[in-house]
Kinemage of the C-alpha trace (Angstrom):
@kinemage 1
@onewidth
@group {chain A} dominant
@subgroup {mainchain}
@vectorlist {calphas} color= white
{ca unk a 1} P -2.858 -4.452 -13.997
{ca unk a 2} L -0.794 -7.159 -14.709
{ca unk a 3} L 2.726 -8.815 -16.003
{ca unk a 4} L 5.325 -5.849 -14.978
{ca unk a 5} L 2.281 -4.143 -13.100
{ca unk a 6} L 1.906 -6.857 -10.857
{ca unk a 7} L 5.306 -7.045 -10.075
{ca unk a 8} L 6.205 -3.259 -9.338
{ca unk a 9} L 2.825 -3.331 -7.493
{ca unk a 10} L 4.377 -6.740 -5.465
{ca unk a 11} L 7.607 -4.895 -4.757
{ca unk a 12} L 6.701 -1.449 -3.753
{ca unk a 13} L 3.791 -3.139 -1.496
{ca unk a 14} L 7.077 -4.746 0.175
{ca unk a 15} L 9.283 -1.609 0.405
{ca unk a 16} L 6.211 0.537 1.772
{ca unk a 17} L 5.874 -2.623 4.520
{ca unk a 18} L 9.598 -1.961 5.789
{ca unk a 19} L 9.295 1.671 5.841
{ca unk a 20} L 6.067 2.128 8.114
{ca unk a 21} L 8.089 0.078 10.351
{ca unk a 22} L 11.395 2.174 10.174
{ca unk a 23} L 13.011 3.310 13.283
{ca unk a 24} L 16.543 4.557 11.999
{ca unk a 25} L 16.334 8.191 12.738
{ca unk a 26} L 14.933 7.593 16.397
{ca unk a 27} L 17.101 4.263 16.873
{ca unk a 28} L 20.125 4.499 15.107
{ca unk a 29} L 20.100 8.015 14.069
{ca unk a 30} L 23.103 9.131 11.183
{ca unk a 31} L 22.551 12.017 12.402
{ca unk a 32} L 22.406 14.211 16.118
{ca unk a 33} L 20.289 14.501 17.484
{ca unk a 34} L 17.996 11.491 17.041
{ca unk a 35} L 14.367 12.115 16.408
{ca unk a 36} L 13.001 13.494 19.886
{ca unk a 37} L 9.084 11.414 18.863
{ca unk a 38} L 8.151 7.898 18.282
{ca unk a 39} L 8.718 7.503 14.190
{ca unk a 40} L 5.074 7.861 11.936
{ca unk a 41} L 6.357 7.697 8.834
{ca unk a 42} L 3.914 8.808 5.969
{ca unk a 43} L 3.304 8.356 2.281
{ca unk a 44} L 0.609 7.561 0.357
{ca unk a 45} L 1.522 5.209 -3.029
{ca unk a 46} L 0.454 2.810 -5.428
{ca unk a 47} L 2.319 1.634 -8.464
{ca unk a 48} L -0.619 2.805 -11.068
{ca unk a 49} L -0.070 6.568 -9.696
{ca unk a 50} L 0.947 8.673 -13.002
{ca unk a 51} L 1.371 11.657 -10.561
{ca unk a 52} L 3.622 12.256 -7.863
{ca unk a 53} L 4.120 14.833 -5.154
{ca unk a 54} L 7.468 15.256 -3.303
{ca unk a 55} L 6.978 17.019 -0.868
{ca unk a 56} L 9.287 18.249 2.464
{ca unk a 57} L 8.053 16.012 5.700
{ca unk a 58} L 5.241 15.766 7.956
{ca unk a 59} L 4.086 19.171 10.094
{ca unk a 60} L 2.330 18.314 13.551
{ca unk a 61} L -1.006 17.732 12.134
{ca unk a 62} L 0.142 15.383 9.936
{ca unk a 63} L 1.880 13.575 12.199
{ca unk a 64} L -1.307 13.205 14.210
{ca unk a 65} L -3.418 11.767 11.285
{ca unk a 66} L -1.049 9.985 9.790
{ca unk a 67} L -1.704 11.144 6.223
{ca unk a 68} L -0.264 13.690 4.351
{ca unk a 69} L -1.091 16.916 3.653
{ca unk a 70} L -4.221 17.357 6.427
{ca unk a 71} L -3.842 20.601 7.385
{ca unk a 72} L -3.792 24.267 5.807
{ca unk a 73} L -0.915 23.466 3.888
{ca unk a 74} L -2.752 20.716 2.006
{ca unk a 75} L -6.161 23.023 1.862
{ca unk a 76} L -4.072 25.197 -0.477
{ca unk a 77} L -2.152 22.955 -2.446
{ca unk a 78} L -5.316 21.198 -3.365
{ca unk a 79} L -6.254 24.453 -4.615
{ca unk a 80} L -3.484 24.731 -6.797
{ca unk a 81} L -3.949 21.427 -8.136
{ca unk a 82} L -7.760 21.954 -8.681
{ca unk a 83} L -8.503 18.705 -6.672
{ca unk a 84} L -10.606 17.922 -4.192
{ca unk a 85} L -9.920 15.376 -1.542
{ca unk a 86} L -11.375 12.283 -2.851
{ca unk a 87} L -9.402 12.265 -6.024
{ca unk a 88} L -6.280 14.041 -3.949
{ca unk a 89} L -5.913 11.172 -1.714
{ca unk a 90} L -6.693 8.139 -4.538
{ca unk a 91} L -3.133 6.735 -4.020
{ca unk a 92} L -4.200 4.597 -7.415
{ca unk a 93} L -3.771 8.047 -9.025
{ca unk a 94} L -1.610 10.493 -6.983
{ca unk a 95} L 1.336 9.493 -4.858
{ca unk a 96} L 2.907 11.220 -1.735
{ca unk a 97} L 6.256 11.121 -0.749
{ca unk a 98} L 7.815 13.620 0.811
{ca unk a 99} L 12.017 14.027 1.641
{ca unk a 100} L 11.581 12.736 5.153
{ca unk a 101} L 8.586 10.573 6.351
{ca unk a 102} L 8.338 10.973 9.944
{ca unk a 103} L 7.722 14.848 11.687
{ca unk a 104} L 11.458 16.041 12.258
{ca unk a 105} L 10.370 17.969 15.421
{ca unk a 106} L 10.342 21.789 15.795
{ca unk a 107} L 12.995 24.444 16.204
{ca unk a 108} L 13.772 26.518 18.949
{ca unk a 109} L 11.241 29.576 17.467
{ca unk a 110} L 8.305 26.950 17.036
{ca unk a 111} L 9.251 25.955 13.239
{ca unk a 112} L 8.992 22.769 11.916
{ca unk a 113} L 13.158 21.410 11.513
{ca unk a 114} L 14.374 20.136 8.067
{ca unk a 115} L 13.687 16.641 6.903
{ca unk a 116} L 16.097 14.225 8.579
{ca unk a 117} L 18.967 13.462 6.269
{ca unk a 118} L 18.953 9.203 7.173
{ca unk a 119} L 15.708 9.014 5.550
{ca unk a 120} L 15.590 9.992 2.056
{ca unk a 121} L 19.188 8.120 0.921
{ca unk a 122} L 17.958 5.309 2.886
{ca unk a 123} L 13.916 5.162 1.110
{ca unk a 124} L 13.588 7.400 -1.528
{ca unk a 125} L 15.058 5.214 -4.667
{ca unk a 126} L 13.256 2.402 -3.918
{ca unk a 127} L 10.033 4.013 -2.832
{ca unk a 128} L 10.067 5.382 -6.899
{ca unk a 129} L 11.563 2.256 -8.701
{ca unk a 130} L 8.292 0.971 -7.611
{ca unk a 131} L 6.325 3.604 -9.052
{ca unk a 132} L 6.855 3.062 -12.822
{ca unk a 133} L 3.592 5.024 -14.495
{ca unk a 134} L 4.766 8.024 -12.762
{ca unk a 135} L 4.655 11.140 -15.340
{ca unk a 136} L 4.931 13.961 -13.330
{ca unk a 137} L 6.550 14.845 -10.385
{ca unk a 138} L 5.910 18.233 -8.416
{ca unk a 139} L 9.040 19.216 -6.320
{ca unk a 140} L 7.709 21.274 -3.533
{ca unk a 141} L 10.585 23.259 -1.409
{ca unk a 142} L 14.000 23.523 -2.198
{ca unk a 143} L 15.196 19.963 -0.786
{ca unk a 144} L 13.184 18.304 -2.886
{ca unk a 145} L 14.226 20.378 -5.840
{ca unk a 146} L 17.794 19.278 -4.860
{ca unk a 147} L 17.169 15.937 -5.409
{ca unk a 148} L 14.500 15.452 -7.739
{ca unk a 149} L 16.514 18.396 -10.167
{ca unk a 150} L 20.608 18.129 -9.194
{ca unk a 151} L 22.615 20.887 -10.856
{ca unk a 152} L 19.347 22.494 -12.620
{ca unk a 153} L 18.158 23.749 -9.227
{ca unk a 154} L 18.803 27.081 -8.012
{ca unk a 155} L 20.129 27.901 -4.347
{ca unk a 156} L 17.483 30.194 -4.377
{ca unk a 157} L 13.730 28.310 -4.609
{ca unk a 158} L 12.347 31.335 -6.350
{ca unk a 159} L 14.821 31.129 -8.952
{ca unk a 160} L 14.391 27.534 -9.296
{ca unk a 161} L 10.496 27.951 -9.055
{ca unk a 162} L 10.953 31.184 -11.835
{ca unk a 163} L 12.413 28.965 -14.363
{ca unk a 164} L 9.843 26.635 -14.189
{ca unk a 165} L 9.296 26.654 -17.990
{ca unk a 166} L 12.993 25.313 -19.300
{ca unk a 167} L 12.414 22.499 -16.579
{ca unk a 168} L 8.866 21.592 -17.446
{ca unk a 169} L 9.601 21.707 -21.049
{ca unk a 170} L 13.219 19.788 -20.576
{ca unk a 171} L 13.568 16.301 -22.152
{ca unk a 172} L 13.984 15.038 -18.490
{ca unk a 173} L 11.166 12.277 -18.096
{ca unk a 174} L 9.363 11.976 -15.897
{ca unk a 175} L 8.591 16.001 -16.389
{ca unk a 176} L 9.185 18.376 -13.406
{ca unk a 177} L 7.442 21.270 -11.873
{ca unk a 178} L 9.099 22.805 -9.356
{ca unk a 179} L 6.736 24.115 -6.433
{ca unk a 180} L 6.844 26.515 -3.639
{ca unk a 181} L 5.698 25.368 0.135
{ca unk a 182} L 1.934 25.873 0.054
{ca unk a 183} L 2.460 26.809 3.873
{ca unk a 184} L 0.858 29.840 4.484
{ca unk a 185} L 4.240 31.436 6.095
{ca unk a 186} L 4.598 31.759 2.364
{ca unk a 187} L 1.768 34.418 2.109
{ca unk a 188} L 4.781 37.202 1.636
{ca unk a 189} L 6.516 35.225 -1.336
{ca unk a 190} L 3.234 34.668 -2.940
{ca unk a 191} L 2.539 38.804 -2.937
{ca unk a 192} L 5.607 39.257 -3.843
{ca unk a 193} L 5.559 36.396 -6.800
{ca unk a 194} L 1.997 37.129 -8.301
{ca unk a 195} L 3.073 35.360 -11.760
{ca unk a 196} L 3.211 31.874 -9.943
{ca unk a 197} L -0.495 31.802 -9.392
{ca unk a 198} L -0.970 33.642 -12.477
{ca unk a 199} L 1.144 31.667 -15.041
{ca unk a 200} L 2.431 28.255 -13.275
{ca unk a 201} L -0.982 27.201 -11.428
{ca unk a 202} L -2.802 27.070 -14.850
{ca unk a 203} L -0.353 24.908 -16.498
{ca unk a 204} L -0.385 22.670 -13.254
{ca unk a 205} L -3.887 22.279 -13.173
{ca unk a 206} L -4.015 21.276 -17.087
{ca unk a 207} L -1.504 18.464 -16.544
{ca unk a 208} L -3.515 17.561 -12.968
{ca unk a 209} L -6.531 17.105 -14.740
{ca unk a 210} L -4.837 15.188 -17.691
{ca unk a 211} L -3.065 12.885 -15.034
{ca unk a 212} L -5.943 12.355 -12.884
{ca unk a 213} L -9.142 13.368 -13.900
């Protein structure tokens, strides 16, 4: 890589620096109440990465590796992605970013809260503009279908998830696939939605393998 490669690879190696060392949510939270943890924030990311997943924020386990995506959850979206972990976790190829960084703590039934609201106006722009090869993004729950899609997501995440054809085939670049959680608390929706593994998964692992390898 070199030229413009060397220089989004300079300035997202900066912008990644400042965030692993971010402390607004616990520090100077925007928001009540302020993270109840010491921050971890995680993402995986190089500037060469032609696929990215944006995902929700970290779960407990994740939190306690401090990579994403290393528990069930991850088990079955690898699955869906027909990848195994070695080419899953080659940031040169696949980037992670999920809405919020650092765990957001857990309701009062044992639930894992909502990505915290400072962190994805305060990270999220700059984390991409220095991801420049990306040519596929996979929005997985409905706040990163907010962002990633604006007006062309649904309140509903099935709907958005249902009309996953007009988005993937939009003239938005890069192209979006819009994803459900791959927690399995989502065992129910995926009875009740057989068609996603049936007719989305194949088209997702296609462009995977055409992305990655």
């Amino acid at each position: 890589m070199s030229g413009q490669g060397d220089n989004a690879s300079e300035a997202l190696g900066d912008v990644l620096a400042e965030l692993r060392d971010c402390r607004i949510c616990r520090d100077e939270p925007v928001y009540l109440p302020r993270l109840p943890h010491e921050p971890r924030p995680v993402i995986q990311a190089e500037a060469s990465a032609r696929l990215l997943i944006a995902s929700q924020a970290p779960g407990t386990r994740v939190h306690a590796s401090g990579r994403p995506f290393t528990d069930r959850s991850g088990d079955r979206l690898r699955d869906w992605l027909g990848l195994d972990q070695a080419r899953f976790y080659d940031a040169s190829r696949v980037a992670i970013v999920p809405m919020g960084h650092c765990f957001p703590g857990l309701d009062g039934k044992g639930g894992d809260l909502p990505p915290r609201r400072e962190c994805a106006p305060a990270w999220r722009s700059r984390v991409l503009a220095g991801l420049p090869e990306i040519e596929l993004i996979l929005v997985i729950g409905r706040y990163a279908q907010a962002w990633h899609l604006g007006r062309k997501a649904a309140a509903d995440l099935t709907a958005t998830v249902a009309d996953w054809r007009n988005i993937f085939a939009g003239e938005r670049r890069p192209r979006i696939l819009p994803l459900p959680h791959p927690s399995w608390r989502n065992n129910g929706w995926l009875r009740k939605n057989p068609w996603f593994e049936a007719e989305l998964v194949p088209v997702l692992r296609a462009e995977v393998a055409r992305l990655v390898g």
